[in-house]
C-alpha positions in Angstrom: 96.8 95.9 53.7 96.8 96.8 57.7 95.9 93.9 60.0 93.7 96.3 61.5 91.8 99.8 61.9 89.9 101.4 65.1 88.1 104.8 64.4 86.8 107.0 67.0 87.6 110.4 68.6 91.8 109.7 68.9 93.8 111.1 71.3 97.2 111.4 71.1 100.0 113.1 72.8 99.4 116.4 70.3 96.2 116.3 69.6 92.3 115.3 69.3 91.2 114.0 66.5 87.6 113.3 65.5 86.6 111.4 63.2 90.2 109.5 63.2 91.7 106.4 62.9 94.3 104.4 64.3 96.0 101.8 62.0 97.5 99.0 63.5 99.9 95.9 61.7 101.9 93.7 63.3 101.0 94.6 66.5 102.2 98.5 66.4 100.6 101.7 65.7 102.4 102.4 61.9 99.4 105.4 61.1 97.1 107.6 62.6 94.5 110.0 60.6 91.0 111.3 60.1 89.3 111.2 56.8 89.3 107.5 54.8 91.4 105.1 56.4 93.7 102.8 54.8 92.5 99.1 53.8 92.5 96.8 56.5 91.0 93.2 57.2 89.4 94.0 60.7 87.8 97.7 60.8 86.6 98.6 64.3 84.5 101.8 64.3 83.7 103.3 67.9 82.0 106.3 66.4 82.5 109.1 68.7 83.8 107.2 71.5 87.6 107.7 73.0 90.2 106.1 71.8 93.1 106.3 74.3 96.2 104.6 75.3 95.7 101.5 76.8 97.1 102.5 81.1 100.4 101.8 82.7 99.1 101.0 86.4 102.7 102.2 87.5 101.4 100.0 91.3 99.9 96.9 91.3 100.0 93.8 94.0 99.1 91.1 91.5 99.8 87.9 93.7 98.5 88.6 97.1 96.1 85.9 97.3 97.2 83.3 95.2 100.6 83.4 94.7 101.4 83.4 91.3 98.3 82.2 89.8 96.7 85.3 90.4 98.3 86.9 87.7 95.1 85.7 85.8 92.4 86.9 88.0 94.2 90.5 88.5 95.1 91.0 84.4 91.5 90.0 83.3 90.8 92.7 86.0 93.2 95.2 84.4 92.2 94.3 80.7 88.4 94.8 81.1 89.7 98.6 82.8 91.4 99.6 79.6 95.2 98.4 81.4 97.3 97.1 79.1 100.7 97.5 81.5 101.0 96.7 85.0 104.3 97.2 86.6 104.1 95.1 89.4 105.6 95.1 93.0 108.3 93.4 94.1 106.4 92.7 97.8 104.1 89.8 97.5 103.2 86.0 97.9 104.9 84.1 98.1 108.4 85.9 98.6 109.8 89.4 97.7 111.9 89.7 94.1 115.3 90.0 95.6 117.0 87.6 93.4 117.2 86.7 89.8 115.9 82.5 90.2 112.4 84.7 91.5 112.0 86.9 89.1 112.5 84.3 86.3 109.5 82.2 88.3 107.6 85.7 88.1 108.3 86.4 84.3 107.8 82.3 83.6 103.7 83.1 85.6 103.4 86.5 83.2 104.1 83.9 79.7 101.6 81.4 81.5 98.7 83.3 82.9 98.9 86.9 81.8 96.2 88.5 80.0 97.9 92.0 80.1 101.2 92.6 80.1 103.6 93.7 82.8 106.7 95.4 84.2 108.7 94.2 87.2 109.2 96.2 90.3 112.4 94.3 92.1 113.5 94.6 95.5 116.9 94.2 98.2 116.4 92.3 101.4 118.6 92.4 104.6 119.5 88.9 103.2 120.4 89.7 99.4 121.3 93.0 100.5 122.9 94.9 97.4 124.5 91.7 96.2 122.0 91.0 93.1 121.2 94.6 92.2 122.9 94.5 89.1 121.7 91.2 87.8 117.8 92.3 88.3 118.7 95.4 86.2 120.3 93.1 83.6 117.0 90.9 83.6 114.5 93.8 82.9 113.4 95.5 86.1 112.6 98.8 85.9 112.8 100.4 89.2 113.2 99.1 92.6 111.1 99.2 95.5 111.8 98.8 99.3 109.3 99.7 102.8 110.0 101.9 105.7 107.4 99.7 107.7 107.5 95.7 108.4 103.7 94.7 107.6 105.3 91.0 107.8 108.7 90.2 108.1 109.2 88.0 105.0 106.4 89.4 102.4 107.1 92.7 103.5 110.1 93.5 105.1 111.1 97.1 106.9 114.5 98.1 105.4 116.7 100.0 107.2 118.1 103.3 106.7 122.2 101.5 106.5 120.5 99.0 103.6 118.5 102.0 101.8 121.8 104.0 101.9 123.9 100.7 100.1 120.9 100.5 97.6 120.8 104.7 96.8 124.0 104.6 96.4 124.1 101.2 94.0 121.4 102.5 92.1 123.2 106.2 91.7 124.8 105.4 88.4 122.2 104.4 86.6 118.5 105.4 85.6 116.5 103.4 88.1 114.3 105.1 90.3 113.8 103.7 94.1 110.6 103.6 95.6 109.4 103.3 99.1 106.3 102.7 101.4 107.0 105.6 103.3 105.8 104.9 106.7 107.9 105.8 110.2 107.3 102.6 112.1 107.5 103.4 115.5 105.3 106.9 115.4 102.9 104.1 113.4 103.2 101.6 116.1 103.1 104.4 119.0 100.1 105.8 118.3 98.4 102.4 117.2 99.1 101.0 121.0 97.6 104.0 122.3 94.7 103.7 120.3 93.9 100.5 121.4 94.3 101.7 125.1 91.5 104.1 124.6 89.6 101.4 123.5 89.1 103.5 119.7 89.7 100.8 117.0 87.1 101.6 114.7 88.0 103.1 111.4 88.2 106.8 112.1 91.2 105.4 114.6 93.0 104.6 110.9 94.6 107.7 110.1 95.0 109.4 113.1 96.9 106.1 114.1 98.9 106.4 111.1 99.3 110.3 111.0 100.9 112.5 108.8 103.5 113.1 111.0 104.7 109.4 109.9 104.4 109.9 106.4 106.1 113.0 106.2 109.3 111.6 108.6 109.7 108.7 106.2 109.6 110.5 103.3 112.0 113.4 104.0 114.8 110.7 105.9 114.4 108.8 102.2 114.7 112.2 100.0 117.6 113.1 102.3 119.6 109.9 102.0 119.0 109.8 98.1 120.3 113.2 97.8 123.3 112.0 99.7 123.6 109.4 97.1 122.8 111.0 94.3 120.0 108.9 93.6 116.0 108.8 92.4 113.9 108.5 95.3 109.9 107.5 95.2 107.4 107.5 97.7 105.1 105.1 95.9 101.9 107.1 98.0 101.8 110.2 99.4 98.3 111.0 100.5 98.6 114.7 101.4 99.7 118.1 99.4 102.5 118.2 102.2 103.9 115.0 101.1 104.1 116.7 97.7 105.4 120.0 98.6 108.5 117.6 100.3 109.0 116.2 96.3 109.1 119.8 94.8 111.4 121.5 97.6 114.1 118.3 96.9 113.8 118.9 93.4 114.3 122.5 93.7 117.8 121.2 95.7 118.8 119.5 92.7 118.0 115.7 93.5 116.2 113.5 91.6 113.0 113.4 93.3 109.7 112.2 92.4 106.5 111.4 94.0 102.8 109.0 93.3 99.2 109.6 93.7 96.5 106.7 94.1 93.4 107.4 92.7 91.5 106.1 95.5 93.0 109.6 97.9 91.6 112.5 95.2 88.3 110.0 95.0 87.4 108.9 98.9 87.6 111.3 102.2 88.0 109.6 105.8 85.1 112.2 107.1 82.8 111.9 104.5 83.5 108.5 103.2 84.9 106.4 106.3 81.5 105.7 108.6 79.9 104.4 105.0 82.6 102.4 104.3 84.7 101.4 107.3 87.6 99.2 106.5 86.6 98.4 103.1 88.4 101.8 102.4 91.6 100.8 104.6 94.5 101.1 102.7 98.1 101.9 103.8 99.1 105.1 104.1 95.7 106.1 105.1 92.8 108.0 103.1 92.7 111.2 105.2 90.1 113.7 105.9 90.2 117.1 104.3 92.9 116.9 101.8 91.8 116.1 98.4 91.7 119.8 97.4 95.9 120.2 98.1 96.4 116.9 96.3 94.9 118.8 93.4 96.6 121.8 93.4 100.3 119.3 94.3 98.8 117.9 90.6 98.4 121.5 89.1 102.0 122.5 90.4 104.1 119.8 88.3 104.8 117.7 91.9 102.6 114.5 91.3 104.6 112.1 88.8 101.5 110.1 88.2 98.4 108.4 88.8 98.0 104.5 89.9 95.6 102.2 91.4 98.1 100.2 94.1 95.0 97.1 93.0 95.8 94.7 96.1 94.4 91.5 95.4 92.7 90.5 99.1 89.6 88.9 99.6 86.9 90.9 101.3 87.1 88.3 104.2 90.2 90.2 105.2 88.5 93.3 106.5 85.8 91.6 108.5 87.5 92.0 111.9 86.7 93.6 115.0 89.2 95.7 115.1 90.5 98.1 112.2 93.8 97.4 113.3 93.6 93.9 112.2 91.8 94.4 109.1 93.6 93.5 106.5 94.7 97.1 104.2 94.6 97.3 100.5 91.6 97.8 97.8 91.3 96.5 94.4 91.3 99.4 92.0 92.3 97.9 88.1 88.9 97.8 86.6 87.8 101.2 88.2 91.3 103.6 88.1 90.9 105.1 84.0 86.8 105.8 84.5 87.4 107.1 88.4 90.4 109.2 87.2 88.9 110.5 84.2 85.7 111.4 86.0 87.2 113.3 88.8 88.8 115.3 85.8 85.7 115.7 83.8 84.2 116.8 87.4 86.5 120.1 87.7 85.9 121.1 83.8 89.6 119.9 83.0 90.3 117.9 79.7 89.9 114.6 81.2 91.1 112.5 77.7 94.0 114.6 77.5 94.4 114.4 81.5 94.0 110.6 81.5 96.1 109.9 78.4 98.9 111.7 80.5 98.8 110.6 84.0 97.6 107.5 83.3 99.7 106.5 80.2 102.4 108.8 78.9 104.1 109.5 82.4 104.0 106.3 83.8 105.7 104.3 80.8 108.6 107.4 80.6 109.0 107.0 84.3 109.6 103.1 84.1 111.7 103.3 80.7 109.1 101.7 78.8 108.2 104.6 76.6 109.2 103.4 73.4 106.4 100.5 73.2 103.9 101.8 75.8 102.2 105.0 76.6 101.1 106.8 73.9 99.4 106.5 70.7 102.0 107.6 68.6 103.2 105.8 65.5 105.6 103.3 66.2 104.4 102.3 69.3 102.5 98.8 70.6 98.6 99.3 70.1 97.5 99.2 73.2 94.3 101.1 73.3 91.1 101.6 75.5 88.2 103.0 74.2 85.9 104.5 76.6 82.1 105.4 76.0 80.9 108.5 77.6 77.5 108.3 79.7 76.4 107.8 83.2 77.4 104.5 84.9 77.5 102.9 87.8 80.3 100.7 89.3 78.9 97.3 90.1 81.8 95.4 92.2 79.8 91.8 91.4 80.7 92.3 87.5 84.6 92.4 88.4 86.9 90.5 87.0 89.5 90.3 89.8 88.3 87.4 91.5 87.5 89.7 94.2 84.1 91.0 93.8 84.5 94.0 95.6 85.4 97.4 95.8 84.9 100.8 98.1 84.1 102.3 94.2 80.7 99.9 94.5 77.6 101.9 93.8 79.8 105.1 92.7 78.9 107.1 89.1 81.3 106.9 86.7 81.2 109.2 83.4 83.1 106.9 81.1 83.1 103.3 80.7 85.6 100.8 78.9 84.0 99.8 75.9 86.9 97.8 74.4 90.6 97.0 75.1 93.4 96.6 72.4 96.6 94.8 73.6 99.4 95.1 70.9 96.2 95.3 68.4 94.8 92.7 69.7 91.0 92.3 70.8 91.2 92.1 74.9 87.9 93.1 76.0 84.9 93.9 74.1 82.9 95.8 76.5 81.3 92.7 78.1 84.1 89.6 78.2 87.5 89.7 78.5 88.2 88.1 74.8 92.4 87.0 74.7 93.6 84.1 76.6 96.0 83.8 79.7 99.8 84.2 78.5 98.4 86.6 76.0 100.5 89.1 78.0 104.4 89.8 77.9 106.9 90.7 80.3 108.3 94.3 79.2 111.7 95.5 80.1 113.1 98.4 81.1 114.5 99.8 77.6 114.8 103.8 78.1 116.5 106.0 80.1 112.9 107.2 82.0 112.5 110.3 83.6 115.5 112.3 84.3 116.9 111.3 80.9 
């Protein structure tokens, strides 16, 4: 007898199935069906309702605020949003993952307050420098990231191009992608100053301060020096069809190139969205006007890698400043990234299960080497499941679970809901509460050989 059974409209990697059922023992997916299920001591029926894979958020700040205790607050958020794996950055309070004694403190906070589980993002810092590369691979990470621009120079260190070379070149051999936050710092810090000479600090000062220009710089010096190496290169966020076009034309050399979408640049617009929402919608690179239509048709051409939320943990007290220069940058974005995605699908008539499933779930865990536990519902896999209920709702940031309580998504329609979260078969969220307890989640390594395998 199974230790348990969902039912509902299935989705897997293949194919829909109505009327189906998952069956789930000892915390893996070991048969899927439709018709009469096998015997099992817990039977969950959804009805028609969607069963998908539980999301890998493949960017998440989980420890801004808190430090290491906010691990709880930000995977209750990601639980009650149908994420069962968030893979983590290595940038955060209180000090970046460049060593192994920090990310045994990090994986030690995952088995204490985790109610999801998670992946590591590590980093190299002018002080570690490549040194401990090879023994943050050995403990589980499963990529590396790094920044082009210093938002603070211990948190979040600018690394420069003679250290990004070392790490490209380190990393060469192996399967590990590197990411970046692909910024140029002194266009950035150029065009902010003369901003602020003009007097124009409000939030339509945000991206032209920040312009493409900078994005594009960064992005192409970072392609160019992991072609030189041989190497994976990741932008974490590129925010225009440009940026994309970059990721194809470096492919099309023969590199190992990749690129990431955030939800929140296909969902928000700085010209339509901005004056409403000011710097509650600041995030780094910027939401810019006019583009979400070329982000779609970068998606449609094979050159987005995935979808994530990049969830930042700040406190709303962060953007209340005079200037937007000083608000703080960052949204939360766990509890909102499956129904936003899957409603901007739904919106232009595409298959949004089959759309979410993929972009959401299936990519990200390949990309990260997690693909034999996470990602799909396939047999042999952990059972780690979100079932969504179709409708008309709308996003209420005072019911979130981040410890936050809010978000730019406040007030915004979704078409689906999370009606119920499964991690490794077991009972997360049920719709209203999130159900399992802190240390409920595990750290998961880095086991495959990802996307250019």
């Amino acid at each position: 007898m199974l230790e348990r059974v969902v039912k509902g409209t299935i989705i897997t990697e293949t194919a829909r199935i109505e009327g189906g059922w998952v069956g789930i023992d000892k915390g893996r997916i070991v048969a899927i069906g439709d018709g009469a299920p096998p015997e099992a001591r817990e039977v969950d029926d959804y009805g028609s309702s969607l069963v998908l894979p539980g999301v890998v958020d493949g960017q998440t700040h989980a420890t801004s605020c808190k430090g290491m205790e906010g691990i709880d607050d930000t995977t209750s958020s990601a639980i009650a949003g149908g994420v069962t794996t968030l893979v983590d950055m290595p940038y955060d309070n209180p000090e970046p993952l460049d060593r192994p004694s920090r990310f045994d403190v990090k994986a030690k906070a995952i088995a204490e307050h985790a109610h999801a589980d998670m992946a590591l993002y590590a980093t190299a810092t002018r002080e570690t420098g490549i040194s401990e590369i090879k023994a943050l691979i050995e403990l589980g990470a499963v990529a590396f990231k790094i920044s082009s621009f210093e938002s603070n120079p211990v948190r979040f260190p600018r690394i420069a191009e003679d250290l990004t070379l070392d790490i490209f070149e380190t990393l060469a051999d192996g399967d590990l992608p590197l990411g970046i936050h692909n910024e140029d710092q002194e266009i950035v810090h150029a065009r902010m100053a003369r901003a602020r000479e003009a007097g124009v600090e409000g939030i339509e000062a945000h991206s032209t301060s920040r312009p493409l220009a900078a994005e594009l710089a960064a992005t192409a010096q970072f392609f160019a020096l992991g072609q030189a190496a041989g190497a994976h290169a990741h932008p974490v966020h590129l925010t225009a069809k440009e940026g994309f076009d970059l990721v194809g034309a470096f492919r099309n050399l023969g590199m190992r190139a990749t690129g990431e979408l955030c939800v929140h640049y296909l969902w928000f617009d700085a010209a339509a969205d901005g004056e409403r929402l000011g710097a509650r919608m600041k995030v780094n690179p910027p939401i810019r006007p006019g583009v979400i239509e070329g982000l779609w048709q970068a998606i449609e051409e094979g050159n987005v890698a995935f979808i994530s939320s990049d969830h930042s943990s700040w406190p709303i007290d962060f953007k209340f400043t005079d200037s937007i220069f000083d608000a703080g940058a960052g949204v939360p974005g766990l509890e909102t990234l499956l129904p936003s995605f899957f409603t901007l699908c739904a919106r232009r008539g595409l298959d949004a299960a089959r759309m979410a499933a993929d972009m959401l779930s299936a990519r990200p865990a390949k990309f990260f080497g997690i693909d034999n536990r996470k990602g799909a519902i396939a047999i042999g896999r952990d059972a780690d499941i979100a079932i969504l209920e179709e409708g008309a709702f709308v996003w209420d940031e005072t019911k979130a679970h981040d410890g936050l309580k809010w978000s730019p998504f406040h007030g915004e329609e979704f078409a689906v809901r999370v009606a119920a979260t499964y991690l490794r078969g077991a009972p997360g969220w049920n719709g209203t509460d999130v159900v399992n307890a802190a240390g409920s989640g595990e750290l998961v390594k880095r086991a495959t050989k990802g996307w250019y395998a």
